[in-house]
Steps between C-alpha positions, in 0.01 A plus 500: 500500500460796704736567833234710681438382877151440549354626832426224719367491870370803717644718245226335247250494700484845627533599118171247433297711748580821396502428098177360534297764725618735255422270172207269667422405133648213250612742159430202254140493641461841487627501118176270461268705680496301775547567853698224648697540846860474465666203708831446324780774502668450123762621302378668190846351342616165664848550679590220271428671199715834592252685707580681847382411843405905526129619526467641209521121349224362748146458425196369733311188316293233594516154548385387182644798328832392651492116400451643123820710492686214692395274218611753243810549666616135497743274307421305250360492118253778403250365264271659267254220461432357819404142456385444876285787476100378570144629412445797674188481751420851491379752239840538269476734178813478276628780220703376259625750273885610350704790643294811427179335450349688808466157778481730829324788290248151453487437854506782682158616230363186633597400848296606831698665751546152682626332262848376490761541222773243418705668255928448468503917516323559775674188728848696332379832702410311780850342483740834461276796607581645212294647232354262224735371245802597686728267716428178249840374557499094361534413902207733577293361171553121699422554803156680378431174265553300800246763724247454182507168501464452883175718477356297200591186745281620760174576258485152568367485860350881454178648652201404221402827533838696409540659188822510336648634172824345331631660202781296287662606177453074397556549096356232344166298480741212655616699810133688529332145529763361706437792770114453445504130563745526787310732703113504379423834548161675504617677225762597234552799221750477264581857428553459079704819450712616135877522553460890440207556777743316738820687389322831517423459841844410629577823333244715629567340881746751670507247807728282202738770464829370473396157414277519175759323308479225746131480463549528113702228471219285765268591286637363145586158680161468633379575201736253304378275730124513473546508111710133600271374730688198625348231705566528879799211618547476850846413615550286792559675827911542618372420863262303694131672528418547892170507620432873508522439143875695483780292334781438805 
């Protein structure tokens, strides 16, 4: 836990005025090509998690922006297969594919430019400001399965009209049609790539520097897995589901 006094009172709110005449704009928003107001001053690392109460640790979000991070943030069991999860209302468009196989290559080929992503790198970025594939600590890696999984939550009760993509490695037929059936998207690709396509573009990615043999070794177990393709079993949920569909 970290010891760093938050700023409370006048102190706060003289900081609130100034941070946000200069920074008007939520940053995870902006990421997304939208332009949201920001309403809630944040810190980019949670004071609980190590980070400083200092400016160059704040960022400007939204409301709803805010209540996803929060969510991400909190106690509790991250899961990958979210059982509570319901059919999304809007237009949802999921990439499967294995480490390497090119999923946001896919999507951002096919996506208009108001589209939304859900994708466990990008939320990672959003998460740590830092570049892409950096700052994937095991704490960091659950608190972005827990922001994933609070965004696939609220497909449920989405605008019709939104268009979302959601790209998940899901090896398997199993775990495909258990995502598929979950969440009854518009769409879905599998992307069928060979071991070697997939290894040569970890290689070939500088942005992986420093962590191929980390992506290597992802790689050969979601391959080993697909090859397996084990049915989906759903363990019971450690806590009580509430009703915003997050286990408490």
């Amino acid at each position: 836990m970290s010891t760093n006094k938050r700023q409370r009172g006048r102190k706060l709110q003289e900081l609130r005025r100034r941070w946000f005449r200069m920074y008007p704009l939520c940053v995870h928003c902006e990421v997304k090509d939208k332009i949201t107001l920001a309403q809630e001053l944040d810190h980019r690392i949670p004071l609980d998690f190590g980070g400083l109460d200092e400016e160059d640790n704040l960022q400007g979000l939204c409301i709803e922006c805010h209540k996803v991070k929060s969510a991400g943030e909190a106690s509790g069991d991250a899961v990958t297969l979210p059982e509570w999860l319901e059919p999304a209302s809007c237009q949802l468009h999921i990439v499967f594919g294995a480490p390497g196989s090119g999923k946001s290559k896919h999507i951002d080929q096919h996506r208009a430019p108001d589209d939304d992503v859900i994708d466990m790198d990008r939320i990672t970025v959003r998460l740590t400001g830092k570049p892409i594939y950096q700052g994937r600590t095991p704490e960091v890696l659950r608190r972005a399965l827990r922001t994933r999984n609070a965004e696939l939550s609220a497909l449920s009760k989405a605008d019709p009209s939104r268009s979302v993509w959601f790209a998940v490695s899901a090896p398997g037929a199993h775990h495909r049609a258990w995502w598929v059936n979950k969440l009854r998207p518009t769409s879905h690709v599998f992307l069928d790539e060979t071991a070697a396509t997939c290894m040569a573009r970890i290689l070939g990615d500088q942005r992986r520097s420093g962590f191929t043999a980390n992506h290597i070794q992802s790689l050969n177990t979601w391959m080993a897995a697909e090859r397996a393709n084990r049915p989906i079993v759903i363990k019971p949920p450690k806590a009580r589901i509430g009703v915003d569909g997050w286990p408490v």
